[in-house]
C-alpha positions in Angstrom: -17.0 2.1 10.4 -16.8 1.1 6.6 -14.6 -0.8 4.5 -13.6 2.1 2.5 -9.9 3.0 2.6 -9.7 5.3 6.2 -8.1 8.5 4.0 -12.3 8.7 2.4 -13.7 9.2 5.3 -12.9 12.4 7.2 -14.5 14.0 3.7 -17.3 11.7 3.5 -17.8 12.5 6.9 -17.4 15.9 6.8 -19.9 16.4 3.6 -22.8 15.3 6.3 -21.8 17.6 8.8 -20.8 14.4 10.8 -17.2 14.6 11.9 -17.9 15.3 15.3 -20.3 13.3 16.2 -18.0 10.0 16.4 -14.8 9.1 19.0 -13.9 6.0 16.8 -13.5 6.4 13.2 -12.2 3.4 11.3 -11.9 2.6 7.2 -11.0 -0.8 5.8 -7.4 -0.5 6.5 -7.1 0.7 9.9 -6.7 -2.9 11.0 -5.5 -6.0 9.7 -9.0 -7.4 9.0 -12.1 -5.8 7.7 -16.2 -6.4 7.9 -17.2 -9.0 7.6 -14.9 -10.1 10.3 -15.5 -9.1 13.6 -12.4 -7.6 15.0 -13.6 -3.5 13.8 -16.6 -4.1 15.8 -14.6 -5.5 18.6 -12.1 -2.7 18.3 -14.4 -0.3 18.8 -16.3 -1.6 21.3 -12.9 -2.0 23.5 -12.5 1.8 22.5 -15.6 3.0 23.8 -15.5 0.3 27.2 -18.4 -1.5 26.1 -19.1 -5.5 25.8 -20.9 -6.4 22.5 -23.9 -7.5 24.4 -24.1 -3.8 24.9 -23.7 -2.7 21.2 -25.4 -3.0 18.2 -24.5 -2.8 15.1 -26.8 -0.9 12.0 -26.1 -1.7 8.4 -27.3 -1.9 5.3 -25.1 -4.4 3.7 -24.0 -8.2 4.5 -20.6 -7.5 5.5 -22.4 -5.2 7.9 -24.8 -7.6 9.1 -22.1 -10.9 9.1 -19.9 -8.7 10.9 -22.6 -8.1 13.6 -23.5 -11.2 13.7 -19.9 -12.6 13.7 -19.1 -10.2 17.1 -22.3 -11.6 19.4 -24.2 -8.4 18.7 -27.8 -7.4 18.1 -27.9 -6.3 14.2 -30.3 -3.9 12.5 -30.5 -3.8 8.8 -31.6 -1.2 6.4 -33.3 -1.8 3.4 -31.7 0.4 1.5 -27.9 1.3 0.8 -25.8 -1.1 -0.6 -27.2 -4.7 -0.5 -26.2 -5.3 -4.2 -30.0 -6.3 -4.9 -29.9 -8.8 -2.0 -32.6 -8.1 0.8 -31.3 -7.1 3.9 -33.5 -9.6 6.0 -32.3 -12.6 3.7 -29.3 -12.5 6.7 -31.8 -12.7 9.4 -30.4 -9.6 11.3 -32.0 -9.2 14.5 -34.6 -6.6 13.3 -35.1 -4.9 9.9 -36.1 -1.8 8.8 -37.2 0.3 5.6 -36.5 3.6 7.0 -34.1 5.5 9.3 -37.1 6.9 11.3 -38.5 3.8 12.2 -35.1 2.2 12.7 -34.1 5.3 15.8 -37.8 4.6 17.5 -37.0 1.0 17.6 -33.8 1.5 19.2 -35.4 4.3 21.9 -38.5 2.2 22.7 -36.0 -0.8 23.3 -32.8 -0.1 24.1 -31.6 1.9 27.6 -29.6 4.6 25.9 -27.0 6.3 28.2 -25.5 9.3 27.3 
């Protein structure tokens, strides 16, 4: 999920080697109302059958974070990415992190993951 117009990100996807790793896909304009508000989060979550209790959401930006926050789920932010010079933890997600690594380890030690 990003705010960036929904014809970006098939490529930007794709330039990762990540376009089939995800059943929901949306850009800024694939609803009526983008991150910060909660209704992308809540979209997906309907998608994919799960409550937000039961999601998270991992960001590195405040609309990612407000948006989490904003949908009554647990919110990890990255340090890095596009804060805009604000820290991440200045938002008081529910956990922080500096790097990806530690981030997944988090989320495995802590989290029941089902597959």
């Amino acid at each position: 999920m990003t705010n960036k117009p929904i014809r970006f990100v098939p490529k930007i996807l794709q330039s990762f080697g990540w376009q089939d790793l995800f059943s929901e896909v949306l850009g800024g304009d694939s609803l009526s109302t983008k991150k910060p508000d909660p209704a992308p989060l809540l979209h997906v979550c309907k998608a994919l059958n799960v409550t937000p209790e039961q999601a998270v959401m991992i960001g590195d930006s405040r609309n990612d974070i407000l948006a989490g926050q904003n949908a009554n789920m647990d919110t990890f932010g990255l340090s890095y990415g596009y804060n805009y010079g604000q820290d991440i933890r200045e938002l008081n997600p529910t956990e922080a992190f500096d790097d990806f690594a530690a981030l997944v380890e988090y989320i495995f030690k802590n989290y029941k993951i089902d597959s």
